[in-house]
N, C-alpha and C positions, 0 to 999 in steps of 0.2 A: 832357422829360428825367427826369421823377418815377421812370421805372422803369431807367431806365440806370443811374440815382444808388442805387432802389435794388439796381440789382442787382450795383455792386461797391463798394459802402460796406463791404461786409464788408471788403475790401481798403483799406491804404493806397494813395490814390493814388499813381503813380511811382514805388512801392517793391514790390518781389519779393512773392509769398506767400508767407506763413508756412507751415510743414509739413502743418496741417491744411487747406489752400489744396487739395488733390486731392476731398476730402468736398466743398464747398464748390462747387467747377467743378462736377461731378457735379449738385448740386442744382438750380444755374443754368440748365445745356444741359438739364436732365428740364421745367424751366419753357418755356424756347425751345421745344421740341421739342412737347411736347405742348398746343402754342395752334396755332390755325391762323395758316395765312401774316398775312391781312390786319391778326389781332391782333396778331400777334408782331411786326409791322410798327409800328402805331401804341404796342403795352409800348416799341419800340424809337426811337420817337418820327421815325419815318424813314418814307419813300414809296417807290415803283417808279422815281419818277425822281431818287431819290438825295437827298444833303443839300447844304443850300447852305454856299459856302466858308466864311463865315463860321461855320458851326453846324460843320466840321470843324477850326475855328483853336480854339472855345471848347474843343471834346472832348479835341483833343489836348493843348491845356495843361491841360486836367482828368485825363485818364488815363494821360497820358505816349505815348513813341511806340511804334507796334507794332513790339518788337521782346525778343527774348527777351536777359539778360543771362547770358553767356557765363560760362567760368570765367576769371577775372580772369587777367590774363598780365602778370607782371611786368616794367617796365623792364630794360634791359641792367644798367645799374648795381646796380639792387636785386638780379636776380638773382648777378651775381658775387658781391657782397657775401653773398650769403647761403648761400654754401659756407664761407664763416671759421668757422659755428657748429659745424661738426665737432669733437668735443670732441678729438679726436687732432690735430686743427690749431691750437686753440687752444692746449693744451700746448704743442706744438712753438714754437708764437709765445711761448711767457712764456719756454722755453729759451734761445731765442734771443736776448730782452730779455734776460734775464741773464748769458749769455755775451758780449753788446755792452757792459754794464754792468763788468762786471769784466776787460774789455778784450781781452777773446778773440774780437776784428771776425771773423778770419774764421769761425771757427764759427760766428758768428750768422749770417752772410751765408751761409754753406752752407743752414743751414738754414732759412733764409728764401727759397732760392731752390729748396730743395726744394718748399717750401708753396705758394709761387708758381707753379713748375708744374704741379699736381696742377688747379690752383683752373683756372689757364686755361684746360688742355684740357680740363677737365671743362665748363667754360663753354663753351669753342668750340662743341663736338660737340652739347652739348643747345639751346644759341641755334642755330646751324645747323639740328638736327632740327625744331625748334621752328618754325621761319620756313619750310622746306619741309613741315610739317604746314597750316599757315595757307594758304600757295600751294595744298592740294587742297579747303582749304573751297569747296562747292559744293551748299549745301544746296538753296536757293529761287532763283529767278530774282529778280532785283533792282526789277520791275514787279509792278504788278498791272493789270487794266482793271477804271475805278470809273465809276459813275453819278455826275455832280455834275451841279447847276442851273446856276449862273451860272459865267460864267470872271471868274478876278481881276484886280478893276478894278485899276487902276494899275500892272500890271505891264506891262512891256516883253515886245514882242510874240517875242521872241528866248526868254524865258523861256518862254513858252507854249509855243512851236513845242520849245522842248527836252523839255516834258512829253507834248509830242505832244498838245494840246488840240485837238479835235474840234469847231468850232462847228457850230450846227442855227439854224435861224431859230427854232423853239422847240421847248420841251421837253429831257430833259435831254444834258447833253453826254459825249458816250463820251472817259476819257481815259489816260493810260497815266502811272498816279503811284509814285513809289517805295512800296515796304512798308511801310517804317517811318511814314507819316505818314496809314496807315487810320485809320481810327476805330468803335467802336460804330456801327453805323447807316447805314453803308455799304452802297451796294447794287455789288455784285462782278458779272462776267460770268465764266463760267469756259470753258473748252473742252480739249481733248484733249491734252495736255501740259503744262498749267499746274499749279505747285505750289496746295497751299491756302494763305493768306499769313495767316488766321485763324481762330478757329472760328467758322460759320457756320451760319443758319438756310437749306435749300432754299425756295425762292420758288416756280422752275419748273425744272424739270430734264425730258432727253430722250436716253434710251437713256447715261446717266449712271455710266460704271464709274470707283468710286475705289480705287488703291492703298493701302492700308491698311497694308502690312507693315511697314512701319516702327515703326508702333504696336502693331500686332496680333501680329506673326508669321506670319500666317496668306497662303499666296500666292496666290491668285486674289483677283481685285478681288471689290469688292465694290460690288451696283447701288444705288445710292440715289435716293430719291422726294422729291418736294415735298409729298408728301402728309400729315398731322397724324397722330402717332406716338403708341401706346401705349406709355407707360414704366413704366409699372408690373413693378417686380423686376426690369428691364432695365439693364446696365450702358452707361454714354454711347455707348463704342464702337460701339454694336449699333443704336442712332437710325438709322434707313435715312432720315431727313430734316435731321442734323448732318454736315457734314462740319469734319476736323480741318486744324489748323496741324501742315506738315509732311509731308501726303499729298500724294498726285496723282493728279490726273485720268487715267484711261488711256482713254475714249472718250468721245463725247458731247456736249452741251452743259449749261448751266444758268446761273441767276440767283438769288443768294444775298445775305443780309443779314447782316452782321458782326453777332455777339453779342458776344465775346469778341475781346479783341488783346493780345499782348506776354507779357510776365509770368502774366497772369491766363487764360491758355488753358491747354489741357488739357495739350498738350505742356507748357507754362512749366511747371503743377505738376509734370510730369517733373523739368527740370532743375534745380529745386531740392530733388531728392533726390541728385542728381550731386557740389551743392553743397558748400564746406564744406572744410576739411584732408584729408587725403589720407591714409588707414593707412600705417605703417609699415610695406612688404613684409619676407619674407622676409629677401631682402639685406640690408634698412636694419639689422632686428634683430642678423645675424650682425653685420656691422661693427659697431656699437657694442656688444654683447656682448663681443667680440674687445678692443677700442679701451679697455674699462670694464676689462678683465683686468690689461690690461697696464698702467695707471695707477695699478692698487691694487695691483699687483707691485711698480711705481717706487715708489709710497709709501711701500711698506715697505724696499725695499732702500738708497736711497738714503741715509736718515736712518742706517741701521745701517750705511753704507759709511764716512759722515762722523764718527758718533761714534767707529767704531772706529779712523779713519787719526788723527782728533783728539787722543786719547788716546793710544794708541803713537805718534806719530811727534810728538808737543808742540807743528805746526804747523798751527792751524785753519785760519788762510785757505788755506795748501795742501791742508788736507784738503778745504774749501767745494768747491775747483775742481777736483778730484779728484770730488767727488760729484757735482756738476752733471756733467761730461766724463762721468760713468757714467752720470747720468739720461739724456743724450742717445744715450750709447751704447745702454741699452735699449729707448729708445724707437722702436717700428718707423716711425720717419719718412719712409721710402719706400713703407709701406702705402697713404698716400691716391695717390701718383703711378702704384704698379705698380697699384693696382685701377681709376684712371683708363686709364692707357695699356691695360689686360687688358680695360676696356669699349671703350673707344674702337677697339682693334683686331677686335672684336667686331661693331661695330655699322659699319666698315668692310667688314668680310666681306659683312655681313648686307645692305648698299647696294649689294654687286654682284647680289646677288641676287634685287633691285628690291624693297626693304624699310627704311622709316623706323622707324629705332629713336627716338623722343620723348626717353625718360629712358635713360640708359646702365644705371641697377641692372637694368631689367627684364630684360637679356640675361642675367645671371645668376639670375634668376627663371624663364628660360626652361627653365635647365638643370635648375632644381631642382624645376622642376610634375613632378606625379603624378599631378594631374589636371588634364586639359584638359573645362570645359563649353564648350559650345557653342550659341548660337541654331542652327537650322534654315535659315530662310528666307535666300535670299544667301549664305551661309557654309559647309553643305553642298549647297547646291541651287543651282543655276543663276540663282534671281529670275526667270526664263523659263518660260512657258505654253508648251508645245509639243503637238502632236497626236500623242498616243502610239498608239492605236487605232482601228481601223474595224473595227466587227465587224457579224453580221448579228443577229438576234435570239437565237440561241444561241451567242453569243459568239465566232463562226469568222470571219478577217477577208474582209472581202467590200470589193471595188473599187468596186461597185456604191456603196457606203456613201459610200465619199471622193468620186467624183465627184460624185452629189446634196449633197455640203455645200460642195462645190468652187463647181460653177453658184450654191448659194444666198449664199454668203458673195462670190462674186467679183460678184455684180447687184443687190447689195442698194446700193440710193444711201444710205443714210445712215451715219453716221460709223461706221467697224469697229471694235468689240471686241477686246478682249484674245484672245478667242477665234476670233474671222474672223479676227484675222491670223496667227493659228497655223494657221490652214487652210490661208490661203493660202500660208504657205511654206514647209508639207508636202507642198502639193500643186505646187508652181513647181519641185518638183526631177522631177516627174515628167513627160513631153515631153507625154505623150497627155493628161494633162488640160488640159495650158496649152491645149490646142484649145480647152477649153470656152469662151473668150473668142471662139467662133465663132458662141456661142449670142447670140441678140436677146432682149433684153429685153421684155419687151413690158408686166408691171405690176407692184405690189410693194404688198405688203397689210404694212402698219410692226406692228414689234414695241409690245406694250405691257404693263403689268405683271399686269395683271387676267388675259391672255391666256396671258402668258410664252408669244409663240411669237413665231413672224413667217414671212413668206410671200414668193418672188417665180414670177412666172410669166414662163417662157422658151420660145423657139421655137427649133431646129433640131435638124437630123440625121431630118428630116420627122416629128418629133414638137411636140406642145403642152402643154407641163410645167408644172404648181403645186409647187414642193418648198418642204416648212415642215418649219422646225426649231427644237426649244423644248423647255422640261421634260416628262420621260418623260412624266408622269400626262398633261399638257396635251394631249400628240402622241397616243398611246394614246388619248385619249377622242373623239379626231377621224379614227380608221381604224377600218375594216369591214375590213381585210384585212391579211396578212404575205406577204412575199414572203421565197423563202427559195430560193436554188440557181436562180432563176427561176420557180420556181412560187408560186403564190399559194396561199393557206391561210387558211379566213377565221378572223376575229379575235373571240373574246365575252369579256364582262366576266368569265366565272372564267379565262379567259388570262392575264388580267391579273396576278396573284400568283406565275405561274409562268414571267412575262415579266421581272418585279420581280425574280428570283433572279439572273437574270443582271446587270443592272446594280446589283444591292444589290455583288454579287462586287465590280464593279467600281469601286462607292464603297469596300467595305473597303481597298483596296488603293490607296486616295486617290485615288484618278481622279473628277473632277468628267464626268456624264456628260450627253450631248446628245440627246435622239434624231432621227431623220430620217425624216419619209415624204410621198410625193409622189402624185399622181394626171396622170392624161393628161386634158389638158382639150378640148373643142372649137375648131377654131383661127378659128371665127367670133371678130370683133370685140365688144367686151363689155368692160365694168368692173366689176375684181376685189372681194367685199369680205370681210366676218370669214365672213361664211355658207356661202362657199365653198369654205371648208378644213375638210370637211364629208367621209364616202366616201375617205378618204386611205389608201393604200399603204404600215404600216409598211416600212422595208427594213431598219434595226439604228439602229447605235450611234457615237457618235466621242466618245471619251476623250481628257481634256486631262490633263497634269501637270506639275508645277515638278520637273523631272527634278535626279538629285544630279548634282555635278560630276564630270566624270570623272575628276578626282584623290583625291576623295574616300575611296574603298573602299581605296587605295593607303595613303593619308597616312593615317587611322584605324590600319592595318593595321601601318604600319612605328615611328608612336606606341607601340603596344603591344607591339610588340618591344621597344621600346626603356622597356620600364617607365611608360608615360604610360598612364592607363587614358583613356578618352572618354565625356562623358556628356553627356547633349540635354537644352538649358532650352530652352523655344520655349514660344511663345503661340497656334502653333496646336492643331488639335486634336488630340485622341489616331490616329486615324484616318488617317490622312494622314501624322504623324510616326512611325507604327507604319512605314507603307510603306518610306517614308524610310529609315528605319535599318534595313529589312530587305536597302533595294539598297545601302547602303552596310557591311554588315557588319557592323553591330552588332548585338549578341542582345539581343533583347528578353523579359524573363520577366515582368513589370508594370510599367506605367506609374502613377506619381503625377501626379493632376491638380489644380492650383492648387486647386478643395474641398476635394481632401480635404487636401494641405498645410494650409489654412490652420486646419483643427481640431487638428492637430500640437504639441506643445509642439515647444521645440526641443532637449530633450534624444531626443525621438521620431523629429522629425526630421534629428537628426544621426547618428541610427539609420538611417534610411531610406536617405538620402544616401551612406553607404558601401556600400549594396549594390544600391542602384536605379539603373538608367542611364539613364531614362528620367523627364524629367517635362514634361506638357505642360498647353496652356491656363493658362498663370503672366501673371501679372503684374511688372511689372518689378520691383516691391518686391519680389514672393517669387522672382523669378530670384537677386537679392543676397542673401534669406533662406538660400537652400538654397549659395550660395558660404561664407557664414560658419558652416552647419552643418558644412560640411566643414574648416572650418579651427577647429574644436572638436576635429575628429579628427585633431588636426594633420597635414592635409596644406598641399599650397604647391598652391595653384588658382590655373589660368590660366584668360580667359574671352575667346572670339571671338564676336562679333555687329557689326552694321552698321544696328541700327536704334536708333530713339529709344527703345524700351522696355526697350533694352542697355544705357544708360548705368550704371544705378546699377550694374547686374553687373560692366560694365566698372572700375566705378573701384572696388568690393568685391574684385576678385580682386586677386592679387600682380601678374600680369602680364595689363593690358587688349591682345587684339588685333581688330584692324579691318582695313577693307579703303577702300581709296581711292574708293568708290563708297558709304560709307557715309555714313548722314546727319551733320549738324555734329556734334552731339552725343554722337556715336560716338566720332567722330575726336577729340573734343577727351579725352574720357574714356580714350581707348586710349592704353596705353605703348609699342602697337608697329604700324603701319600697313600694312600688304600693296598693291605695286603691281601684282599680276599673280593672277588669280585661282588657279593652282594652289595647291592645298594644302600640296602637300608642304614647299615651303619649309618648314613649319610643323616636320618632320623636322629639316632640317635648321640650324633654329633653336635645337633641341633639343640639338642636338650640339656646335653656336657654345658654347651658353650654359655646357654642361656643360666643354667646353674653356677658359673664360674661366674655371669658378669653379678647376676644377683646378690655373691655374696661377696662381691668387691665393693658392691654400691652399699651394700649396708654398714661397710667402713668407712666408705664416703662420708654417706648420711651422718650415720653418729659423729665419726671427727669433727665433719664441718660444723654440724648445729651443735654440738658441746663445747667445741672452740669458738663457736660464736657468741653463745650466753655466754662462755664463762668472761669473754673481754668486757662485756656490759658488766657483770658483776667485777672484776678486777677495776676498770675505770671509776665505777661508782666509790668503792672502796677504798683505791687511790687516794681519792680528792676529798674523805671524808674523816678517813680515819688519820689518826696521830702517829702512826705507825706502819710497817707495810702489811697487807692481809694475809701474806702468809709469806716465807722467806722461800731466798731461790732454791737451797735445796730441797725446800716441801714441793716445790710445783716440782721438780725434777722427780722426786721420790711418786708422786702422785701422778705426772704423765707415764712414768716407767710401769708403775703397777696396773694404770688403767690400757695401757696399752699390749703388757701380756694379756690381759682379762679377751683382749681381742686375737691372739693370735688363735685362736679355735676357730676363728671363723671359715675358714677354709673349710672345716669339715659338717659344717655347720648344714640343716634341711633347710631346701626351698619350697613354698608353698606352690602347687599345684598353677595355679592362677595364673602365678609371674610366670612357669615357664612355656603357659598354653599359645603368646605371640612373638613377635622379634623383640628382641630389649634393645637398647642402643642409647649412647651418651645422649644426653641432654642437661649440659651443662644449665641453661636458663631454669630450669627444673629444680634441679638441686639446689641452686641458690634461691629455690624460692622455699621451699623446705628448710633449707638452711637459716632462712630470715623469721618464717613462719614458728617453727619448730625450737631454734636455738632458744630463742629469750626467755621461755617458761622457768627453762632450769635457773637463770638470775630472778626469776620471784621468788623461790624457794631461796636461792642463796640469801636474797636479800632479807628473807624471813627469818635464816640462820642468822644474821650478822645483829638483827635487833636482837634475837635473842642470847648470843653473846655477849655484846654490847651493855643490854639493859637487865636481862635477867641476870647474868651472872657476871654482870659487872665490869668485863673485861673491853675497857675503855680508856686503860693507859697504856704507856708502852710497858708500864710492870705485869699488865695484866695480856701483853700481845701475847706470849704462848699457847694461852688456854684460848684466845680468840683464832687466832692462826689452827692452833689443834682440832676445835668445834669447827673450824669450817672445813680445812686438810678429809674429815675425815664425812662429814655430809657432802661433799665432793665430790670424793672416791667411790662412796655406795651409789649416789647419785646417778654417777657417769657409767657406772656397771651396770647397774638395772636396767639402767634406759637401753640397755642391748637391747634387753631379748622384747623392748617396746616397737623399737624399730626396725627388728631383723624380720617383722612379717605384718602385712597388712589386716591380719586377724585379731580374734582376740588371744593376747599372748596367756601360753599356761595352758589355759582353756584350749580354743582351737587349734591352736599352733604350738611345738614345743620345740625349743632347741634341740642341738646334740647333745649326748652323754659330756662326751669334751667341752661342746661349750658351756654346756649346766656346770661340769665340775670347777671347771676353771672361773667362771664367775664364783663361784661361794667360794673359793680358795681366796679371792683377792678379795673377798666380802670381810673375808674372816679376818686376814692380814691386817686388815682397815682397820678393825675394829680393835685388834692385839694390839698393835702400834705403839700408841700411846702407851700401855703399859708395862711395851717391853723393854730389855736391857740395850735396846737400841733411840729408847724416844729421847735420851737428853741430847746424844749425838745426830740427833734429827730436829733439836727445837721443839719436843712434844714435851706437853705436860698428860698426868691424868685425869680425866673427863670424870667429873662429877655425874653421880649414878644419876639424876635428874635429867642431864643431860640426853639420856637417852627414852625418856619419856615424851623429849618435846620432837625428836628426831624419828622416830618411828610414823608418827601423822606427816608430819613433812615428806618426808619418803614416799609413802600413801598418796598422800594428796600431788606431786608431782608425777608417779606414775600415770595414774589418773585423769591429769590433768593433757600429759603427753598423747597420751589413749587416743584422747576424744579429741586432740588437734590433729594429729595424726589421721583420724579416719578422716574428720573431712578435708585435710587437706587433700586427700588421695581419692576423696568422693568429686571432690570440687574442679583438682585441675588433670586427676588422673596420677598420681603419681609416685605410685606403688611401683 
């Protein structure tokens, strides 16, 4: 155990690694890697036939279990609770104490049951998303198959049989144990679909392809050896005798010894960069920017509403509750419900669409990206090898080509590659090759790595065929001859360079390439061996690729229409990503390669990043580096990826997207999850988002600027009248009813316009709108109050009712109408028309306004009946502030943009 202890004493046992935990892995697996098997075996204090149970009970109470610690997920409770910290919510709760306090039950109970519903559905929608993100974890299979010595004594044979123990009369025993309870020193089997369950030393491995992309970016497997590694200047990744926690096997066999589990593998230093609080998106910042506004507005308005009714009117505790009924009145206490219901209706849409939205902000971070990064691998690509070519030595495609890989890849008996079975199910759609399963096998010379080739020899169609397929150079230096249109053409080593030109084409353009050639052999009986494949037959070429998605070029395409630029963070190489984004439509004029970023400051590299669209060979740390260079330039970056080397990018950007195929760590990190590979959704994501922010802003808009005229008009009134301008429970009854009049907004249309670019907070904006905008409606009040006042005489405190009543109720209509003024840059009615819902619900509270006074509720509200006159002089007024709104409006939004 001397070398197990030491080689993760750097770590606490059971506990996470620390940040510098990646340096650290790195050094560890360059030790594993570069000893041979049998040392790395006894460093690792372990055999071929495994550790005894006991030596796996000490290890793991020593190193804890293998298994990587997630991002912590709060309890139901915790999390409900922990929507109350919204400082807009908080307020509203201390209003509400105080209005229960000074005996105004129902106002508090209003507003408590506003706060109460923002908090649940906000909780509903994200516990629901939350719980069907958890339902697609599917990272690792839940087994491994380990070598252990002895089975455990004392346990009931029910328990065994549930482990699927394997006894042997001796030697050790094959068994099928959960993940989590590996150890250091384990000896693993692996084969063709198994995840890797930790990082591992190769033992013995056979025709060996691992997926990698999850860590790499990079899409074709990658072979790995049991044979003792050069590390020198080598990053772990690139150990052709390590394999990672989190890959998988896609052919082969092998037998591996656990160096590394849990926390302390290479992946774990991943995800404790994932780790940790979460930035403040885009959204978070506008709402409390917005939220901060309007609290320092209340602070000052309300102290100056109470001193001044204190002083003119000689009644402080009516003036106290006169200023609280205004604090409440200004406070946009329907902000946290209408941006809940504006998400939740959002991420409704987005669920037909076969898409889990995680966190509700991110839908309006969707709307407001300008830039989407993107991983490569999986996300524009397929994750799929296919066989794109068959050409002949000058690159013309020749039939002749596919059927020789057809016959070698369909007779070879050992386990197929990533790449045999792209063959074969290029070639299964074709009727005339499936014949070749008519061909007899007759012997097969196995692939090896010294060789990188492999051979099978076949009989029929009265022919005796050797066809070998394997790296260019390899193939080439085992033919005398090209075949080409049918004829033969013999082959010399300066051929060779101007053979080279064509498959070099072929690698630029990221085609991994194969070559093929074959001989006719004698059909005497005889056994095949390497010396044989000697005198060979070039005939060409068969290119493989991780082809883009075919939504891809679309969705790119209709982004950039819509103001979203697209740019590629990937781990693979430049070569291959060049291809890439050439079939996908993106311009490529230079690519940054994680080098040269990393000699970058980041004022350099936030230089780079506004105008490069391309970076490739990153790391996952610089895929997050080059997310927050861009948000130095203030943009709102969205990021899509599906692997483990996505996370930190995922949880750096405003808005993480994934796909349901993607690894744990993906999903846990992404704010928005894809059930269906099309891209496009990702359009029309876009458009959700930008609809969701538009009609949270137009509750913005109205509260802010109606709360801001109505304090001009409340101040003026204040300090002039002999009386208060209207009592606290009328602002109460009047913020209540203007504020249902708003809860339609959610469903409410967006004009065309708003959602053709990115929308995004701009608080200085708003309040300039707000300054702009607000005051108009205090010319009209003030018009109401002379004519209160003077026409109908209501100029005592015997005549405040009917003054409080004529204003209560030009108020209410006032504040209503002015909706459908500012829910669209058009002309409203005309151009633009609200929804059904919000048409109805305005004239519901139009109506109520107007009933009021005359119902069996106005004495117990302070209302008097409005003289019929009254509504002669309120109709123009009405009129003329619509109007008036109109034409401020447009050119506000002519002037500074601000629709």
């Amino acid at each position: 155990m001397d070398y197990i202890n030491q080689l993760l004493s750097r770590f606490n046992p059971g506990q996470s690694p620390t940040p510098s935990s990646n340096h650290r892995v790195q050094s560890l697996l360059s030790e594993v890697a570069s000893s041979d098997g049998d040392i790395a075996l006894r460093r690792l204090n372990s055999s071929m036939e495994g550790l005894l149970d006991r030596e796996v009970e000490e290890r793991l109470a020593q190193y804890g279990p293998n298994a990587i610690i997630h991002e912590k997920h709060q309890g139901p409770l915790k999390q409900l609770l922990s929507y109350f910290k919204n400082p807009l919510n908080i307020l509203l709760l201390i209003l509400a104490a105080i209005s229960f306090y000074l005996g105004d039950k129902e106002a508090s109970l209003i507003i408590v049951i506003m706060v109460a519903v923002s908090i649940v559905l906000t909780f509903v929608q994200e516990y629901r998303s939350s719980n069907a993100a958890e339902r697609l974890r599917a990272m690792v299979s839940t087994t491994a198959t380990v070598l252990r010595k002895d089975r455990r004594s004392g346990v009931p044979d029910e328990v065994n049989r549930y482990f699927n123990i394997h006894l042997s009369p001796s030697g050790p025993q094959r068994r099928e144990v959960p993940l989590d309870t590996l150890v250091p020193g384990d000896i693993i089997q692996l084969s063709a679909g198994d995840m890797i369950p930790a990082d591992v030393r190769l033992l013995t491995a056979k025709d060996l392809f691992v997926n990698q992309s999850s860590l790499t970016g990079e899409a074709l497997p990658v072979e790995k050896f049991a044979s003792t590694e050069q590390v020198a200047g080598k990053d772990p990744l690139q150990f052709n005798n390590i394999c990672f926690m989190g890959t998988n096997v896609v052919s082969g066999t092998a037998t591996a010894v656990i160096a590394l589990t849990g926390s302390h593998t290479y992946f774990g230093s991943l995800a404790q960069m994932v780790g940790g609080v979460r930035q403040l998106t885009s959204f978070d910042r506008g709402i409390n920017q917005f939220t901060w506004l309007m609290i320092r507005f209340i602070m000052i308005m309300t102290p100056l509403v109470f001193v001044i009714n204190g002083v003119t009117k000689g009644d402080w505790m009516e003036a106290f509750l006169f200023s609280v009924a205004v604090a409440v009145g200004l406070t946009p206490e329907m902000l946290p419900m209408i941006v809940t219901v504006n998400l939740g209706k959002g991420a409704l849409a987005m669920s037909r669409k076969k898409v889990i939205v995680k966190r509700l902000n991110s839908i309006q971070n969707f709307g407001a990206m300008d830039v989407l990064c993107t991983d490569k691998t999986g996300t524009l690509t397929q994750d799929k090898i296919i066989l794109e070519k068959h050409v002949d030595i000058y690159g013309q495609e020749n039939e002749d080509v596919l059927e020789y890989a057809y016959l070698n890849s369909f007779h070879q008996s050992g386990l197929k590659n990533l790449l045999d079975v792209a063959v074969l199910e290029y070639a299964s759609l074709n009727e005339q090759l499936r014949t070749g399963a008519n061909y007899r096998k007759v012997d097969e010379i196995p692939f090896d790595f010294q060789r990188r080739r492999m051979s099978v020899v076949v009989e029929g169609k009265g022919r005796h065929l050797l066809i070998c397929k394997g790296a260019v150079e390899e193939i080439f230096s085992c033919c005398s001859e090209a075949e080409v249109n049918g004829q033969r053409i013999p082959l010399g080593h300066e051929d060779l360079t101007k053979l080279l030109e064509v498959t070099r084409e072929l690698n630029e353009d990221g085609f991994r390439v194969i070559a093929i050639g074959y001989k006719e052999t004698p059909a005497t009986p005889q056994t095949y061996s390497v010396k044989d494949e000697a005198g060979l037959i070039l005939v060409g070429y068969i290119a493989f690729l991780d082809p883009p998605k075919d939504s891809a070029r679309e969705a790119i395409a209709a982004l950039n229409r819509h103001g979203v630029a697209v740019k590629i963070l990937t781990g693979d190489n430049d070569v291959v990503t060049r291809k890439v984004c050439r079939e996908v439509g993106l311009q490529v004029d230079r690519i940054v390669l994680g080098s040269d970023l990393e000699k970058m400051t980041d004022e350099e590299l936030a230089e780079a990043a506004e105008t490069v669209s391309v970076f490739a060979k990153l790391s996952p740390a610089q895929k997050a580096r080059v997310i927050k260079a861009l948000h130095m330039r203030d943009h709102v970056v969205g990021f899509m990826g599906d692997g483990i080397n996505d996370g930190p990018a995922l949880k750096a950007a405003d808005v993480g997207i994934s796909v349901d195929t993607a690894v744990d760590i993906a999903k846990e990190s992404a704010d928005i999850i894809l059930l269906e590979k099309s891209l496009m959704v990702l359009e029309e994501g876009v458009i959700e988002g930008r609809r969701v922010f538009g009609n949270i802003v137009k509750y913005i808009k109205m509260g802010a600027s109606s709360n801001f005229g109505n304090m001009f008009s409340v101040l003026g009134a204040s300090a002039w009248l002999p009386f208060l301008p209207m009592q606290a429970i009328q602002v109460l009854t009047n913020n209540l009813l203007y504020d249902f009049s708003q809860t339609a907004i959610p469903t409410d249309n967006v004009d065309d316009e708003y959602i053709a670019k990115p929308r995004r907070w701009d608080i200085a904006n708003i309040t300039r709108f707000m300054v702009m905008v607000g005051p108009i409606s205090s010319i009209f009040d003030y018009v109401t109050f002379a004519i209160m006042y003077y026409v109908f005489k209501a100029n005592t405190v015997a005549g405040a009712p009917l003054f409080q009543t004529g204003w209560f109720v030009e108020s209410l209509l006032s504040q209503t109408l002015i909706i459908h003024i500012i829910r669209t840059g058009r002309i409203p009615f005309l151009q633009s028309r609200a929804s059904l819902p919000m048409f109805i619900t305005s004239l519901l509270i139009c109506t109520v306004g107007v009933w009021l006074p005359y119902s069996p509720f106005a004495h117990a509200l302070g209302f008097t009946a409005l003289p019929i006159a009254y509504w002669g002089y309120i109709i123009p007024i009405l009129l003329g502030y619509l109007i008036l709104a109109h034409l401020m409006k447009t050119w506000v939004i002519r002037r500074y943009g601000l629709n």
